[in-house]
C-alpha positions as CSV (number, residue, x, y, z in Angstrom):
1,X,-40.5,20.3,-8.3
2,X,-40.9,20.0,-4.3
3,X,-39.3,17.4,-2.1
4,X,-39.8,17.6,1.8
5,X,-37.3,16.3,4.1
6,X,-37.3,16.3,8.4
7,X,-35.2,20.1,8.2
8,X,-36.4,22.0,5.5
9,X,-38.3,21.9,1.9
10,X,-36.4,22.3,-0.9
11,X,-37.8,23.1,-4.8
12,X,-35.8,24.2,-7.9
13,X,-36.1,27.4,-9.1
14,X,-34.8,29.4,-12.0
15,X,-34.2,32.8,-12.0
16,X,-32.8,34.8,-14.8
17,X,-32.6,31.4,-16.5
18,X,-30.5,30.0,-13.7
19,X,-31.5,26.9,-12.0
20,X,-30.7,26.3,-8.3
21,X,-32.3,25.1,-5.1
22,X,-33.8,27.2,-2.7
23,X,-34.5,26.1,0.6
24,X,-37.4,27.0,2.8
25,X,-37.4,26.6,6.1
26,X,-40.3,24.1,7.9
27,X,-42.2,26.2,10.4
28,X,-42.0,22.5,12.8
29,X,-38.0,23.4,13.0
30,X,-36.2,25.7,15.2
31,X,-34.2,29.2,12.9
32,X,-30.7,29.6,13.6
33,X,-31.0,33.0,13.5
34,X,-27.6,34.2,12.5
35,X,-27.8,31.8,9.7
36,X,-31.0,33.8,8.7
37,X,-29.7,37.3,9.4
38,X,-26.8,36.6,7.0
39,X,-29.1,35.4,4.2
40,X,-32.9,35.5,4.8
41,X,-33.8,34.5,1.1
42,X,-32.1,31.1,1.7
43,X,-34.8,30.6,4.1
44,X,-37.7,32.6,3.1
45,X,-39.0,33.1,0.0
46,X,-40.2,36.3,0.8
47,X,-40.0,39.3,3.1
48,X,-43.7,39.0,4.3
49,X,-42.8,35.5,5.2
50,X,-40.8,36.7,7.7
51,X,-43.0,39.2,8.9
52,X,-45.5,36.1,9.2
53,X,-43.2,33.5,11.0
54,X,-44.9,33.1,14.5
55,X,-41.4,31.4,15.9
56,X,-39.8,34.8,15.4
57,X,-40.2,37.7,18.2
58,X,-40.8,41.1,16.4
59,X,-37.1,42.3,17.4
60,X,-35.8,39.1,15.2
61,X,-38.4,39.9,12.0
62,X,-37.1,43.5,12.1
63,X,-33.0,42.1,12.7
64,X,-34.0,39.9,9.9
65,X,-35.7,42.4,7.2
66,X,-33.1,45.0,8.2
67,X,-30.6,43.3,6.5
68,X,-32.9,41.9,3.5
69,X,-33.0,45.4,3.1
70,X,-29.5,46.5,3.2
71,X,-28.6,43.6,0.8
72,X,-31.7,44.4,-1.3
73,X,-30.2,47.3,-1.3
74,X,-26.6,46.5,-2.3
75,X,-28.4,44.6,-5.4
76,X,-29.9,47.2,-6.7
77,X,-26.7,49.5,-6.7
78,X,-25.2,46.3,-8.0
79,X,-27.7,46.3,-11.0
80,X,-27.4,49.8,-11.8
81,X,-24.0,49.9,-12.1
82,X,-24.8,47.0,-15.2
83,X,-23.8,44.2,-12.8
84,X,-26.9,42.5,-12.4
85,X,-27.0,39.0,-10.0
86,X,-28.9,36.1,-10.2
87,X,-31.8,37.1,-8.1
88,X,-34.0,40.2,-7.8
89,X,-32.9,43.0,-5.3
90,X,-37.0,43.0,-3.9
91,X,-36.0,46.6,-2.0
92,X,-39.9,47.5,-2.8
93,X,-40.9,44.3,-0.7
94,X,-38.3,44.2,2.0
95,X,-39.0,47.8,2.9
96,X,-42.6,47.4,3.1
97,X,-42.8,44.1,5.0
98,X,-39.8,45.8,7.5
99,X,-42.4,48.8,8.2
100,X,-45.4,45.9,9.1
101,X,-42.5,44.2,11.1
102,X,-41.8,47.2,13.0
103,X,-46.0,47.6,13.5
104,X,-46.3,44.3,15.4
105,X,-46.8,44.0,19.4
């Protein structure tokens, strides 16, 4: 289910069997940034949507997917050390949309 309001979209989602909302940013509205930095998959839903957000310079995508990364990062540990989370590390995904980042003009 999807509902749109002025600030952002926001649909349910279930991951692992876990429902919750996820929010996506509208493109219309300015990104506090450090907001994003601190947790970029409450606002994307992916790393190539960052990587794809024209309101964002190139030095904010790679700020941004740098630390996707080194959460991604601490998820996967996480998971194998048997503790998995709620969502998917997507390590694979952060790292590859980091290196398109990091391609940009």
């Amino acid at each position: 289910m999807l509902w749109q309001t002025r600030e952002q979209l926001t649909c349910t989602v279930a991951v692992d069997g876990v429902a919750g909302e996820r929010k996506v940013t509208d493109r219309n509205e300015p990104l506090d940034l450090e907001a994003v930095v601190l947790d970029a998959t409450a606002h994307f839903d992916s790393p190539m949507a960052v990587v794809r957000d024209s309101r964002l310079t190139k030095e904010q995508k790679v700020r941004i997917l740098e630390s996707w990364v080194r959460d991604a990062h601490l998820l996967s540990q996480a998971e194998a050390e048997n503790m998995p989370g709620t969502e998917r590390p997507r390590l694979r995904e952060a790292k590859l949309a980091l290196r398109e980042a990091q391609k940009q003009n």
